[in-house]
Structures are given as structure tokens and as C-alpha cells.
N, C-alpha and C positions, 0 to 999 in steps of 0.2 A: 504494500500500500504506500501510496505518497501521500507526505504530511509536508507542510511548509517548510520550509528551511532543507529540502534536502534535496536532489537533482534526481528528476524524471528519470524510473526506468523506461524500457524498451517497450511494454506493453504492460500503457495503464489499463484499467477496467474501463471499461465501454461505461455510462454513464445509466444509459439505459437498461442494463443488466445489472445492477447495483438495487439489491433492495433493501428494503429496511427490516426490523428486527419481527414484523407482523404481518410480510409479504407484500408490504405497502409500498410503490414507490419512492426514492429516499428525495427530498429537496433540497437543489444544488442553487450553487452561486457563483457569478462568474467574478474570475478575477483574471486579472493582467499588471503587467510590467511593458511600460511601453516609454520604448527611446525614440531619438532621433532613427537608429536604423531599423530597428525591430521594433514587434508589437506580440508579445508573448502572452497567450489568453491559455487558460486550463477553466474547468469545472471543480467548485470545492463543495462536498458533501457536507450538508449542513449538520446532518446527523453526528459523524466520524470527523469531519475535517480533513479529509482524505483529496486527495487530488486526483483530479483523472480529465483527460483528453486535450494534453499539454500538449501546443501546437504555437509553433512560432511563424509570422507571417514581417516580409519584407516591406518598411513603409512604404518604400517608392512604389510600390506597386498598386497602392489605392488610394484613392481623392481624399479620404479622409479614415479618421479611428470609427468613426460609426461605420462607414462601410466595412471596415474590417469586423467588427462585432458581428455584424450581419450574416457575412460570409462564414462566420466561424459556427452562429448559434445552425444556420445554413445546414452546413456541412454535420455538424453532432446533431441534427433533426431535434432539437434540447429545447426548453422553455425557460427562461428564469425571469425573477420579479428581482432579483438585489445580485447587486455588483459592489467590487472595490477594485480600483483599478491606480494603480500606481504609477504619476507621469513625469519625467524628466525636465520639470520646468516650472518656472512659478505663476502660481495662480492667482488672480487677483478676481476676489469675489468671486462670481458665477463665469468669468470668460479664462479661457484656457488657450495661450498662445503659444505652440513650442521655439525655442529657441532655434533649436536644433534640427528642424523639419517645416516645413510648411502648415501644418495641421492647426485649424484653431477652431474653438469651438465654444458654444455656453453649455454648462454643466447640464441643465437645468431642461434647454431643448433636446439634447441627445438624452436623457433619462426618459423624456414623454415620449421621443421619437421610438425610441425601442422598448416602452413599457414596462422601465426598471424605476424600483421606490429608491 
């Protein structure tokens, strides 16, 4: 299992196949680390704290961090309501400009836009 602080094995658990202790399925949260180059999104089990479906995506390759969200929740066919996403730059109030990338954004529209509290 992956827990914070420790580097992704080769084959996390599908998210989807992760149940909880009363065959329930378990509720996940997305988080990320996201630089100037990369934008590094996994699934963290709310239950366990466990990580799963760590997938690193290259900035230059999309218009923006929401579209990258998109593409990832996309691809893990996943839903989540809560994020933490950790960003490379300083934030002032609700608007997010990276230094280091192009990407700017309000907090506040990209949490409506993708239906995260």
C-alpha cells in the first residue's frame, strides 16, 4: 500500500477495486504536486490514507491544471468531491499564478468547475 511520504510502487491498486471494510465502496481524494514541469495527481483513500493511481502528467502538454484534472479523473473513470493539491508558487487570495509555467487560475472557479468542496 502507499501512504504519503513514500515513493509509488509499480502497481498501485486500481481505485475502483478498493473496498471498504463492509463491501462499501471506499471515498477517495485527489491530491497532487504540481511544478513548473510536472503535475503529479494520485487518489488518496479516505478511509486508509492509502494512495493509489499515481500518474505524472507533463505541463507543457495542457492549456491549463484543470484540464489536466480532467484528463486524469478521465482516464481512472473516478469521482471525487475534495482535493489538496500542492503548487509551486505563491498564492494570493483566491488567484493562482505560476511563476514557473504559464498556468493561472482562481481557486474558487476550478473547484465549481470540476465539482470539488
Amino acid at each position: 500500500p502507499l501512504r504519503c511520504g513514500q515513493p509509488p510502487r509499480r502497481h498501485a491498486m486500481h481505485p475502483q477495486r478498493e473496498m471498504g471494510s463492509e463491501g462499501t465502496m471506499k471515498r477517495f481524494a485527489l491530491v497532487g504536486d504540481v511544478g513548473g514541469t510536472n503535475a503529479r495527481l494520485a487518489l488518496c483513500c479516505l478511509e486508509s490514507g492509502r494512495l493509489s493511481a499515481v500518474q505524472s502528467y507533463r505541463g507543457e502538454q495542457f492549456a491549463s491544471l484543470e484540464s489536466v484534472i480532467r484528463t486524469y479523473l478521465q482516464t481512472h473513470a473516478v469521482q471525487v468531491d475534495s482535493a489538496c493539491i500542492a503548487i509551486a508558487c505563491p498564492i494570493t487570495d483566491d488567484w493562482v499564478a505560476m511563476t514557473n509555467h504559464s498556468w493561472a487560475f482562481s481557486i474558487r472557479a476550478m473547484q465549481q468547475a470540476l465539482g470539488l468542496a
